[in-house]
N, C-alpha and C positions, 0 to 999 in steps of 0.2 A: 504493500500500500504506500509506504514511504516512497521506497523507489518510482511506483508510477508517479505520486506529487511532485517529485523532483525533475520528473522527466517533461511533465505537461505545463508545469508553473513553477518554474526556476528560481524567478526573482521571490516569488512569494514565499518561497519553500525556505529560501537563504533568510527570509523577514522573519518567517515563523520561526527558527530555529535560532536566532541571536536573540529573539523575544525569549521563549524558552530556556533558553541558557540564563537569560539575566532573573529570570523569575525565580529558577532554580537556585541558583545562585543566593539569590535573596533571602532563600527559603531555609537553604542551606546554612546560612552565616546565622541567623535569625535562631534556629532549630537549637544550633549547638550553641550560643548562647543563653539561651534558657535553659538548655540541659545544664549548661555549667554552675551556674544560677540555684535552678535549684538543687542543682548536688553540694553548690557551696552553704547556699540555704539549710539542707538538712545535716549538714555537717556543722553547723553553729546549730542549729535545734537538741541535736544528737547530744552535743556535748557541755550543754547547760544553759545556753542561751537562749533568750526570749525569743519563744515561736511569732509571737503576734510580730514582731521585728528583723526576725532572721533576712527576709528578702530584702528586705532595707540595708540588713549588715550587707548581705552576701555583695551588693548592689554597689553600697561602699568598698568593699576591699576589692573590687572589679578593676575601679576606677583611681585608686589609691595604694593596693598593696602590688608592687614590682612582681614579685613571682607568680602571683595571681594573674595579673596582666598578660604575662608572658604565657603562660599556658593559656590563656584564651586566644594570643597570637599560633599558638604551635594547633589546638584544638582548631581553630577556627580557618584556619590556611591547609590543615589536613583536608578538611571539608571540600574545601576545592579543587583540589588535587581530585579529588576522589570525585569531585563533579566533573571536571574534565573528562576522566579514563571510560566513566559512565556515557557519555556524548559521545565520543570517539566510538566506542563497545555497542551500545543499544542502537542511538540515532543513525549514527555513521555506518555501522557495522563491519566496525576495523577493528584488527587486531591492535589496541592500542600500547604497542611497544615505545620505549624511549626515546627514539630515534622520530615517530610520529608526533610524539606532544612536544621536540625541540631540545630534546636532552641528549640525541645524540652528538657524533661530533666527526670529522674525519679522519682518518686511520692516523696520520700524522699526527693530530692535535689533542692533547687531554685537560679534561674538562677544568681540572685547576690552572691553569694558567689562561682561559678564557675568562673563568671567576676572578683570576687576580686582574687582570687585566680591567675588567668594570666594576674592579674596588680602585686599583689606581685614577682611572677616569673621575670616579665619585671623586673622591678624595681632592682630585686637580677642580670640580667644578662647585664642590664645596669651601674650599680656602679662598676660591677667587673671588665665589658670593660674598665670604664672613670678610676680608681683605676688601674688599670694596663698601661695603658696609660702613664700616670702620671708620672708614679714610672719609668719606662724604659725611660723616658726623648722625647717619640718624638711628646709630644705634652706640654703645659704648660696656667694656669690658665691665662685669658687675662683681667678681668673687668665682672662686671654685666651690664646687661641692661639696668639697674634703671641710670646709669650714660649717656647713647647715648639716650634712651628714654623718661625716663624720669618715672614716676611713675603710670600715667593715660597709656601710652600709653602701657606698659608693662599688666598694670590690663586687657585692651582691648581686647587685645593678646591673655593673657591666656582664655578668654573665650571665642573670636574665635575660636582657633584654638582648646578648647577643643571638641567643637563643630564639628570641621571639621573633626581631627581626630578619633572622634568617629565615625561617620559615614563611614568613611575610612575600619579603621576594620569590621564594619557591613555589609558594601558590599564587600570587596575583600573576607571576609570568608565566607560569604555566596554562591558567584560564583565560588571561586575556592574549597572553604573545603565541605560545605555543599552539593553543585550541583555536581562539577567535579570532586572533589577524591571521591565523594563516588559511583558513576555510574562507574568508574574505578577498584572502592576497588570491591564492588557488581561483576563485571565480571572476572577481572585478581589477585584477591587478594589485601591485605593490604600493603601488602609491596610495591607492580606496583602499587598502586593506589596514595601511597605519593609519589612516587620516581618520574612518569609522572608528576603527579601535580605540584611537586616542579620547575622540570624543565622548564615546561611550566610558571608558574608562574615566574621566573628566566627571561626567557626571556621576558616576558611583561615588565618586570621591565627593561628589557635594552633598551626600544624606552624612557625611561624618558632624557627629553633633560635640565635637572639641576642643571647635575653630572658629570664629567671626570671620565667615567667608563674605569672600567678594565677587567681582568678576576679576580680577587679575591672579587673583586664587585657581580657580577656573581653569584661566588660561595658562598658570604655572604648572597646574598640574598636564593639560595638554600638552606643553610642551616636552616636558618632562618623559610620558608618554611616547609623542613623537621621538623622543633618542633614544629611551629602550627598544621602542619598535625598530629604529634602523639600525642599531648594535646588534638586535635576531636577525634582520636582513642581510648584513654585512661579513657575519660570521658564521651565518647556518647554523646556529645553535644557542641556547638560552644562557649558558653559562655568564657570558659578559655581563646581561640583559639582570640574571639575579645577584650576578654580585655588585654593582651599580644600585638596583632598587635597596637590597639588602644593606649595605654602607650609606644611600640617602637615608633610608629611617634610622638606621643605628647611630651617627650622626646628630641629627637633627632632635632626636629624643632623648640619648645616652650623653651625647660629648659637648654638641654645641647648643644648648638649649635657652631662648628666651625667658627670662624671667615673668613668672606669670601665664605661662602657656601651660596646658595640659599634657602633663607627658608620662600619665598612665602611671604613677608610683614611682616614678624613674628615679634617681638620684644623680644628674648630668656631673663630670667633669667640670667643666666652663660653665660660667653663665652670663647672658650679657643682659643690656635693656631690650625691652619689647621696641621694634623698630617704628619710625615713627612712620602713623597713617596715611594715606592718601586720599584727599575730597576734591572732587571737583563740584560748584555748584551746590554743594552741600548735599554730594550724593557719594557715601562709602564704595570706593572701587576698590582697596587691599592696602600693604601697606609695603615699604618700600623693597624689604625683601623679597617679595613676589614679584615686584618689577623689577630688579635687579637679576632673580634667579630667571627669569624667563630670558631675558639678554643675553646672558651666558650658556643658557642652553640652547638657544637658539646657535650660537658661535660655534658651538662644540658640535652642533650637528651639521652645519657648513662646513667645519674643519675636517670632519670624518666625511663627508662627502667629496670634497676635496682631493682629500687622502685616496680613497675609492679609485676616483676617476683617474687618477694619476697613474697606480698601481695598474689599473685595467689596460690603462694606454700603454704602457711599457710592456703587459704583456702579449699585445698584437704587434709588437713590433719585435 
């Protein structure tokens, strides 16, 4: 029955199925967080805590306690994982091997040095953001963490939250880069394949309830988006794509984190001012970070396209 819909109404078939995915998706992320929820609920009930309050605790140390966090990071990016393989397996009716969802790689290349390589990238499009920041004055160094947390609670952290964030990357690029831009790429081309992605992606990322979003948030995240996608294009494979996402949240939650931002129990290293806003007409668009990080991403994905054409030229000649 699939097959026929696919054969008679193409486009429709490609509409239904990125609809379905993101529902699932939803459904999925939503699912295992109420499970976690209420097993952290019945584990404060269990163990002497006020039932009339447990969901309320559990609800608090979600959003509050660092290992808590982290495992709903690791729980909730399993989820996806497991949503893709199911697409790929039921809908698609593929054997969905490693090599299929972007985790393969070519017989020369192994996956950690793909991985180091979009931790390096981060790392280069992270210092340039926090360095330009800096330097234009609208944001300023506030304290280490080591001072509010303390030493132990900081070590904790970071291995939390390296944990969480790895997972993070593992599953948002497997569902969105591996599964969705390339069933996209595959039927409408490379370029329609990152451009939906990104924006779909883009919008997932605007039900996050952590952030005083804007539109230049939005479009941060887009962009953002846009470089993961062409880091899967470039390399054939997701390794760069999660260790890039994986290093931007580890990062931005663990190492360099805004004062005043939600960062899920974290305990950052650094920490600076909240950068300051952007109003046009007295209408909130983001704040200067998001217009600075989109600048830079943008560069870095010119840069590597660059680099591309250059490589491709020399090897026709």
């Amino acid at each position: 029955m699939m097959a026929g819909l696919a054969e008679r109404f193409p486009n429709f078939y490609m509409l239904f199925k990125v609809i379905l995915l993101l529902v699932v998706v939803l459904i999925a992320l939503v699912g295992m967080s109420l499970l976690l929820l209420v097993a952290i609920a019945g584990y404060v009930a269990f163990t002497g805590g006020d039932l009339a309050t447990a969901a309320e605790t559990a609800l608090s140390l979600l959003m509050s306690n660092v290992i808590v966090s982290a495992s709903y990071m690791v729980v909730q990016n399993i989820a996806l994982v497991l949503v893709a393989v199911f697409f790929m397996a039921v809908i698609e009716g593929r054997r969905p091997a490693l090599k299929a969802l972007g985790l393969g790689t070519e017989r020369e290349d192994k996956p950690v040095n793909g991985f180091a390589a979009g931790v390096g990238l981060n790392v280069l499009f992270m210092l340039t953001v926090l360095i330009i920041i800096l330097l234009v004055g609208v944001s300023a160094y506030d304290g280490t963490g080591f001072e509010v947390y303390g030493i132990s609670g900081v070590a904790i952290s970071l291995v939390a939250m390296a944990i969480g964030t790895l997972f993070v990357g593992l599953g948002e690029e497997v569902v969105f880069r591996g599964y969705l831009q390339r069933i996209l790429a595959d039927k409408y081309g490379v370029a329609a394949g990152l451009i939906v992605t990104s924006g779909i992606f883009a919008l997932f990322h605007s039900l996050t309830p952590f952030a005083k979003l804007g539109p230049l948030y939005l479009v941060g995240v887009f962009t953002l988006s846009m470089l993961l996608g062409y880091l899967f294009v470039i390399t054939k494979s997701l390794y760069a794509s999660i260790g890039f996402h994986f290093f931007q949240d580890f990062l931005a939650l663990q190492i360099f984190s805004f004062t005043g931002e939600q960062t899920l129990g974290a305990a950052p290293v650094l920490m600076f001012a909240r950068p300051e806003e952007i109003y046009v007409s007295g209408i909130f668009l983001g704040s200067w970070d998001d217009l600075i990080s989109i600048l830079v991403a943008a560069l870095i994905i010119v840069g590597l396209y660059a680099y591309r054409r250059s490589i491709m030229k020399k090897k026709e000649i």
